[in-house]
C-alpha positions, 0 to 999 in steps of 0.5 A: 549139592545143588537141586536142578530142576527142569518143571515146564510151570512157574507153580511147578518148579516153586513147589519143586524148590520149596519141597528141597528147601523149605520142605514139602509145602503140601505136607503129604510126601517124606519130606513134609516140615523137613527143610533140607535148604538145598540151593535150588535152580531150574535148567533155563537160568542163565548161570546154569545154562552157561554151564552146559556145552552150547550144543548140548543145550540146544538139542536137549532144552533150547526148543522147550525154552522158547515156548515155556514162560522163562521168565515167570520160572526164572523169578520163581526160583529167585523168589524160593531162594530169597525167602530161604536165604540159599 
């Protein structure tokens, strides 16, 4: 099983990915200290976005690809799944 996320933030998409891995960071929802360690990506990284016809990828997520901060989502996940070894 892999988590997909699509979170329009850095912040977001990382308290996203914490919450499948690491559990929920703000220790108020179900999985509060319950570390599912998930793999966790978001739609914009590349081994993802190559898996999705070309056309499809372009009606439904390219627009919001150019005006979102790609590269701070992207480092985020990395981040997630570097400090959770997933």
């Amino acid at each position: 099983m892999v988590v997909l996320l699509g979170s329009p933030t850095p912040e977001s998409a990382e308290v996203y990915a914490r919450t499948v891995t690491e559990g929920d960071p703000s220790w108020v929802g179900p999985l509060a200290g319950i570390a599912l360690g998930l793999p966790v990506f978001h739609v914009l990284e590349e081994e993802v976005k190559s898996q999705f016809d070309a056309a499809v990828y372009q009606e439904q997520v390219e627009i919001m690809e150019s005006v979102l901060d790609t590269d701070d989502i992207i480092a985020a996940m990395k981040n997630v799944r570097e400090a959770v070894g997933v």
